[in-house]
N, C-alpha and C positions, 0 to 999 in steps of 0.2 A: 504493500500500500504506500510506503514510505517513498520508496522508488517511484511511482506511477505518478502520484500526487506531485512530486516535483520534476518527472521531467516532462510530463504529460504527451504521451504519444498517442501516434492516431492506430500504431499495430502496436501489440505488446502480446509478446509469447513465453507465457509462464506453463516452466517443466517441475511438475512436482507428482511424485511418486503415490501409488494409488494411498487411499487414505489418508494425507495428508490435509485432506481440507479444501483441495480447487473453487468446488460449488459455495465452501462460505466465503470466502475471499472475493472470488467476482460477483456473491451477490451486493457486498459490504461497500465493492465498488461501485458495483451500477447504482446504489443508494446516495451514495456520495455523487455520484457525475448527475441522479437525477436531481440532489436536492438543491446544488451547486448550477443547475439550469445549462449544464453542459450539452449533455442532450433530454429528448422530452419523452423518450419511448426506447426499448429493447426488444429485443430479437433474441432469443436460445434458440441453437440449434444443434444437436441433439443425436447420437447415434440410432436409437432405437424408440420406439413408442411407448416402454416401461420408464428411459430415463428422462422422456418428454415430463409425464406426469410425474416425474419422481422434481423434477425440477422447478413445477408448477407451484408441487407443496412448498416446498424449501425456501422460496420465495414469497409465501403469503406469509408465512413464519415470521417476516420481518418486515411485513408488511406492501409487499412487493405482490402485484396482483396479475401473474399471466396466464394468457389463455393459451391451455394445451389441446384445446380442439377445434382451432381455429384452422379455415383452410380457404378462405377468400372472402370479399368485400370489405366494408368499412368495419373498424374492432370498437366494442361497446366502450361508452367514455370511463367504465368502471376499472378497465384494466390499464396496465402500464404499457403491456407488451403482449407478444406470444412467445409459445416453446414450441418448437418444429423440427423436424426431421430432416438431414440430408438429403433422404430419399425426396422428400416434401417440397425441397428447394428444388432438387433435381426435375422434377415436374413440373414446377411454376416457376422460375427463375426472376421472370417480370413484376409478376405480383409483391417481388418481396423487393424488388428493386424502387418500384415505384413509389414503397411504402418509406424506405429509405431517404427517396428523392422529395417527400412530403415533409417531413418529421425528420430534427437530427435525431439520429439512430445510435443506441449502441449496441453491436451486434457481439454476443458470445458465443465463441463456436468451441464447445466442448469434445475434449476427444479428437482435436482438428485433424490428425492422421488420418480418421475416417475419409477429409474430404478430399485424400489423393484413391479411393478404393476405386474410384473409374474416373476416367476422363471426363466423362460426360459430368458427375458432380462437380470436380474440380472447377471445371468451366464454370455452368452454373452458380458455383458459391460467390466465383470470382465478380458474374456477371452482377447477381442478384445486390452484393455487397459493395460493391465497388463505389455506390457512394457515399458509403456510412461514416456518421461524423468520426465514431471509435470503432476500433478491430479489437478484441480480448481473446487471444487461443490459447485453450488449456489442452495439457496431455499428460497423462503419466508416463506414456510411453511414448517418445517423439522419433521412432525410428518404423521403418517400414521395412519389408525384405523387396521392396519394388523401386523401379527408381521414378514412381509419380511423382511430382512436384507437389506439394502443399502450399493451396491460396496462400496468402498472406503471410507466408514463412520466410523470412530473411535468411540467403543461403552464404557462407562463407567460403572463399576457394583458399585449402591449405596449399603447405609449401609440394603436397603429391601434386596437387592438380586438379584434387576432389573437392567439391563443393558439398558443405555439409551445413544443414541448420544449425542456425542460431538463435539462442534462446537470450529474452531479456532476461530470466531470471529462470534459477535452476535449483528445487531442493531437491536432494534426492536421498534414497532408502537411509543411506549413513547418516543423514544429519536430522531423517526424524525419526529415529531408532535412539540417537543420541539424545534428542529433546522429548522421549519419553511421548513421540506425537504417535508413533506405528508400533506393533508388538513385535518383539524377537521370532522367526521362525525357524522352527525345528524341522528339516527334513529327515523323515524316514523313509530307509530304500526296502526295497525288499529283490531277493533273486529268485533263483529256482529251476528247477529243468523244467522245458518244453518240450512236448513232441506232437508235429505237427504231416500231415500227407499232403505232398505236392499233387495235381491232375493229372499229371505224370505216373500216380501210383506208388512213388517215392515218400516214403517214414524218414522224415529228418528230425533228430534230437538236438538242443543245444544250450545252452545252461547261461541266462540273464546273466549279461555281465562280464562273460570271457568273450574274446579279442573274437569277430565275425565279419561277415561280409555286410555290405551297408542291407545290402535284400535281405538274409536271414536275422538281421536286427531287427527289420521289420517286422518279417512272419513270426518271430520268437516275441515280440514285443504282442499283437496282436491275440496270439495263442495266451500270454496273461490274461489279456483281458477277455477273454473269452467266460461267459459265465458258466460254461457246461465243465469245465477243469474247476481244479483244487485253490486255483492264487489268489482269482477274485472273493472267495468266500472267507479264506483266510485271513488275509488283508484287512478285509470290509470287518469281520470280527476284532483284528486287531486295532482299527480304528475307532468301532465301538468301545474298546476297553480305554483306548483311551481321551476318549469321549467323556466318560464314564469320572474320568482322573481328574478330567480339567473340568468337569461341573463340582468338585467338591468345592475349586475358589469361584469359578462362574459357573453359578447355579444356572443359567439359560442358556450354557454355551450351545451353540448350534454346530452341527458337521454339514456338509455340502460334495457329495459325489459329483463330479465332472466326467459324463461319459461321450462315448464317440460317436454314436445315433440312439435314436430313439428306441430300437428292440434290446441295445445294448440296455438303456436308463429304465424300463421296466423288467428286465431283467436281475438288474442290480435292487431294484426296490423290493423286489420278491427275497432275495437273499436276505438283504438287510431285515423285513418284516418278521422271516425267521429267525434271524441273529437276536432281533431286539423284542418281539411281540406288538412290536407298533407298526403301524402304516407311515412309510415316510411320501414328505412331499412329491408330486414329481411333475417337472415343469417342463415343458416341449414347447420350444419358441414357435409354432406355430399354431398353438391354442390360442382362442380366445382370452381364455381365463388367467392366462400366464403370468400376466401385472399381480392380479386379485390375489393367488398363490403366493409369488414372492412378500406381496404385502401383507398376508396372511402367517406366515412362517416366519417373516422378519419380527411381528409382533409374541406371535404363541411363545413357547417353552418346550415345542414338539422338537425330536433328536437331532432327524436327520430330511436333506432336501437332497432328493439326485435330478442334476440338471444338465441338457446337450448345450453347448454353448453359450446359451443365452445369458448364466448366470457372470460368465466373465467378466465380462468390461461393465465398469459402473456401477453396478446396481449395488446397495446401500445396504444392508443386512451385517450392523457394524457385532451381532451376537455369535457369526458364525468363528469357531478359533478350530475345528477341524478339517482338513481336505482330503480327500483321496482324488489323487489325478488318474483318473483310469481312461485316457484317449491318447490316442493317436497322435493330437494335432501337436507339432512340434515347434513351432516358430518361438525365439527369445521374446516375440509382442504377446504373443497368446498364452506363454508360460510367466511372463509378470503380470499380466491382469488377472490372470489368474489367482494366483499366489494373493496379488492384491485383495480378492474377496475375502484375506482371512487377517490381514494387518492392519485393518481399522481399531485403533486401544482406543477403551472409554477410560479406564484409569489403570493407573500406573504397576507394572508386573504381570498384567496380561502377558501369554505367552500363546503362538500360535503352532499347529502342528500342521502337516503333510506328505500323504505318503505317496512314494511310488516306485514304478518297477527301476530299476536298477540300468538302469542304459544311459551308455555315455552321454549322449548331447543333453539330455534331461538333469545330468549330474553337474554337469559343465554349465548348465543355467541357474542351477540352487547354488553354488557354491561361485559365482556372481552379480548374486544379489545388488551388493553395492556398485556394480560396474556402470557408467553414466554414457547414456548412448545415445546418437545425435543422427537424424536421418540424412545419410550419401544419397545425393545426387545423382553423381556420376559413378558408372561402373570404372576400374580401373582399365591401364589399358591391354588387349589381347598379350598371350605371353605364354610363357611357361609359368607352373604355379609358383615358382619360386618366385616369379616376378609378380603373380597377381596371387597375393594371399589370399582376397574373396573368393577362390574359385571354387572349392570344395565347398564350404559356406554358404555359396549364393545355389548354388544344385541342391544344395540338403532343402534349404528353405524354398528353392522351387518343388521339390519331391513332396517336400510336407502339406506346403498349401494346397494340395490337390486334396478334395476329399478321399478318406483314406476308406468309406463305404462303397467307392467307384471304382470298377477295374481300369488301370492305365496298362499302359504298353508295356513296360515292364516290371511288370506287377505278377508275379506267380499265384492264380487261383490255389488256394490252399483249404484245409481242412482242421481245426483244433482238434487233436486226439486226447490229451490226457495235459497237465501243468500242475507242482506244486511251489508252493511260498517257501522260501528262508529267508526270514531277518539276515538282514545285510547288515547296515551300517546308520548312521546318525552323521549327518550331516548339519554343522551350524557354525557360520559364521567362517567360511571359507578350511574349515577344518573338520575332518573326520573320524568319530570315534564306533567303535563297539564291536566286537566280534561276531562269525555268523550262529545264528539259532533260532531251532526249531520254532514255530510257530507253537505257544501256548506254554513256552518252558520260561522255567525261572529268569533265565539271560533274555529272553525276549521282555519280560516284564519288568525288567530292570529298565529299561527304558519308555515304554510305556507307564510305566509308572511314575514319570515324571512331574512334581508338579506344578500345577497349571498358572501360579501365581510365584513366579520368580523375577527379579531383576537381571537383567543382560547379564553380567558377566558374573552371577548366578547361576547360571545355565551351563555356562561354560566348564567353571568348574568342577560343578555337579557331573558332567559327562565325561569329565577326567578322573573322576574318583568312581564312577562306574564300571567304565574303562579297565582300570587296573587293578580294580575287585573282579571285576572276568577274569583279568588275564592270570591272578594270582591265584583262585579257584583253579583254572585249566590245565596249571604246572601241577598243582598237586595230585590232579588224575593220574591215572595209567597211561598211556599212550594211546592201547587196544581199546581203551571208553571213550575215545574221543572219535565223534563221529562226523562230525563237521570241522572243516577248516579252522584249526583253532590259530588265529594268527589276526589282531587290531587291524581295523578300515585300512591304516596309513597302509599296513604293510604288503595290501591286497591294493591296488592299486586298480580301477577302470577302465581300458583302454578299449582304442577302437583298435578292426583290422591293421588300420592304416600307421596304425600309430605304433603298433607294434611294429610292422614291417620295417616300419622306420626307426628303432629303438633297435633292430639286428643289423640293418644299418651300419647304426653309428656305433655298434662295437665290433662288427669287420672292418670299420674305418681304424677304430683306436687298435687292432689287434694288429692292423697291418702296419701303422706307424710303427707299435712296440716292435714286428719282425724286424724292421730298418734297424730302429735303435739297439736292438740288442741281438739279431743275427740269428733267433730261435724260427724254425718253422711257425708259419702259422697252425698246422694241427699241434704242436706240443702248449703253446699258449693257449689256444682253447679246454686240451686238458687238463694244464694246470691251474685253469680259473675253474672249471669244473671241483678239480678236488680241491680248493682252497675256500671258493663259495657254495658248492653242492650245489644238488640238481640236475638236470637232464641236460642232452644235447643242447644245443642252442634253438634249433628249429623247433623242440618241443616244448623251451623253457618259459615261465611266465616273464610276464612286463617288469614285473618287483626283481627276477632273479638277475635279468639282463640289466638292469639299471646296476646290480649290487658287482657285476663282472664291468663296466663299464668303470664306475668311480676304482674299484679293487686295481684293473688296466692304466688307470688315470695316477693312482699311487703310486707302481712299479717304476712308470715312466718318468713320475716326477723326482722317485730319488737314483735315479741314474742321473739325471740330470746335476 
């Protein structure tokens, strides 16, 4: 406010992290610019038809009177404004121009990412807007996997070449995480074997988590969520319990399942009903009733809400503090607004949970959280990937935004045959704790039993002292009892195919420096990092082991030196 009020602009683009507060800040402002005679009327415009109306209230709250069902002619002298749809604008373009051209306007365009999702909007906003006395664009997330332009977004060209927005003002996860405005979140992974039949007639097995090809990360990632296997139930039980944990400090904490269509989201609710003996919500963005439900749930003290998208972006249900991400859709925009539905704090030591399967790109977005991201313009230029690091990146994120219910061209028709759950790990705050187990055992409920009413770096420590109450339990077994991977998050490490191949790499790089330096065959240095670090072959060895012969190569060579 501080900022806007003195240098008074006619665009201002404020980047703040879901939950932070956008919707009271520009209403605070539109109150000020109205009462101040800056301009006489506003404009919201709106991703969706839930956060039209969700915008309407918020603003009669303060006395701010718009109409969210407004759709042409002259607006009653009782309101200030309207709240409208992108889509809304994309249809009438003029009408909202000429309203503009009547009346100075301050127009808020919420979520303004949205209005690069088609050309055809873009245009439109640009048209409709374009003579508005104020511009206000809010986003939590101000990056896109597309290279549309965003109306009214000041783009900067760095010393690459790449032109990237510019934000006037930028809070983000760390600084309201620190100001006690957003709640800490706890990721919980889960793994597990899959097995899955190709149309081929092909049984492929493969275990969430170990180094795969980007297609069988797929059909393994899919085969979790499958509700006819063991993971989804597991999971959703284990989400329940601790559900369960965090209503002892918030009595009305709510959970919210995010799934990937609608046979998938009744599917999940039948699970859950047996898990819990209750009916949970379930919201399908193209009901009717879908507003009424969410508003509905946001009020009760009912458990749980499973919803296909719709619940992501926006929508205001500040009780919810548990998640299970059970979809598909993999984009860094759709995995923070996500996440966002559960970091809205009412007061102080709320702590938020969510779970999910265990796959690298999904592990690589919970553990940067705080990472502050600005929408590219421009692609880099064609190249080898060494030269264009987007490259891998920018395909993942074309692959993903394709509905994942649609066959694409290389997409293998496939079959879920059978899936179970093992707790993985804890992830919080760029760090990983907890060793694997079973679903329902004491080590799984060591974490789950977390509880719900901690301060940040509470959390942390708490998970270090759980941590090494596993790992100090697990020495004192037999060897022969230990049935799972008995070895802490750090030392299991995530990888993808690629990243492995690349990680054998660069210790045939380092192995064959050492043969220079020191005149040994290259097979006697491989077997003596072998018997020095243990382990198998190189081709059959994990990510953690190759890292451990890598640094061990690294020593040799440096005390020769």
């Amino acid at each position: 406010m501080e900022r806007y009020v003195q240098e008074q602009p006619r665009d201002f683009l404020a980047v703040a992290t879901p939950g932070a507060g956008k919707t009271t800040f520009a209403l605070t402002l539109a109150s000020w610019l109205l009462h101040h005679h800056v301009v006489q009327q506003i404009t919201v415009v709106a991703p969706t038809e839930h956060l039209k109306k969700q915008w309407a209230e918020a603003a009669a709250r303060i006395g701010i009177k718009l109409d969210p069902e407004y759709s042409a002619g002259p607006l009653s002298k009782e309101y200030h404004g309207v709240a409208v749809t992108y889509a809304g604008v994309g249809v009438r373009p003029m009408l909202h121009r000429n309203r503009c051209e009547q009346r100075k306007t301050l127009v808020i365009l919420d979520e303004i990412h949205h209005a690069g999702d088609s050309k055809s909007w873009g245009e439109a906003c640009q048209e409709a807007f374009d003579p508005a006395t104020r511009r206000l664009a809010l986003t939590g997330t101000p990056f896109r996997s597309d290279t549309n332009p965003i109306p009214f977004v000041q783009y900067e060209e760095g010393n690459d070449g790449i032109r990237r927005s510019s934000a006037d003002y930028t809070y983000g996860y760390g600084n309201a995480l620190a100001d006690g405005v957003v709640r800490p979140v706890i990721f919980l992974s889960y793994s597990g074997n899959m097995r899955w039949r190709t149309k081929a007639g092909d049984e492929i097995a493969a275990r969430l988590g170990e180094p795969m090809t980007k297609d069988a990360i797929g059909q393994a990632w899919r085969t979790a969520l499958s509700p006819t296997g063991d993971w989804i139930p597991n999971v959703l039980a284990a989400a329940d319990k601790r559900l369960t944990e965090v209503r002892k400090g918030i009595p009305d904490a709510g959970g919210l399942v995010i799934a990937t269509d609608q046979d998938a989201a009744r599917a999940y609710a039948k699970i859950l009903k047996k898990v819990t003996g209750e009916t949970p919500t379930v919201v399908l963005s193209d009901e009717k009733a879908a507003s009424k439900k969410i508003d509905k749930f946001s009020a009760d003290e009912s458990r749980w809400m499973v919803a296909v998208r719709m619940v992501s972006e926006g929508v205001d249900v500040p009780r919810l503090a548990v998640g299970v991400y059970a979809t598909t859709i993999s984009t860094p925009l759709f995995f923070a607004q996500a996440v966002g539905r559960f970091v809205r704090s009412r007061r102080r030591g709320e702590t938020a949970s969510v779970f999910l399967p265990t796959i690298p790109m999904l592990l690589d977005f919970a553990n940067e959280m705080e990472v502050e991201r600005d929408h590219v313009l421009d692609k880099p230029k064609k190249g080898s990937d060494e030269e264009n690091p987007f490259a891998e990146e920018d395909q993942l994120l074309a692959d993903a935004e394709k509905l994942e219910d649609e066959e694409t061209e290389d997409q293998l028709p496939w079959e879920a045959l059978e899936s179970d759950a093992v707790f993985d790990r804890v992830l919080y705050d760029g760090a990983e704790f907890g060793m694997q187990a079973h679903p329902g055992s004491e080590e799984e409920q060591d974490y789950l039993g977390i509880p719900g009413l901690l301060e940040p770096d509470q959390v942390q420590l708490l998970l270090q002292k759980r941590q090494s109450r596993q790992i100090a339990h697990s020495r004192q077994k037999p060897a022969e009892e230990a049935d799972l991977l008995e070895k802490p998050a750090e030392a299991r490490p995530v990888v993808t195919h690629k990243q492995l191949l690349s990680l054998r790499k660069q210790l045939n790089t380092m192995v064959s420096a050492y043969t220079h330096q020191s005149g040994k065959p290259h097979g006697v240095i491989h077997n003596e990092l072998r018997r020095v670090c243990g382990g198998p072959p190189s081709a059959e060895a994990t990510a953690h082991q190759i890292q451990t012969r890598i640094a061990k190569v690294q020593e040799w060579a440096t005390r020769m030196k």
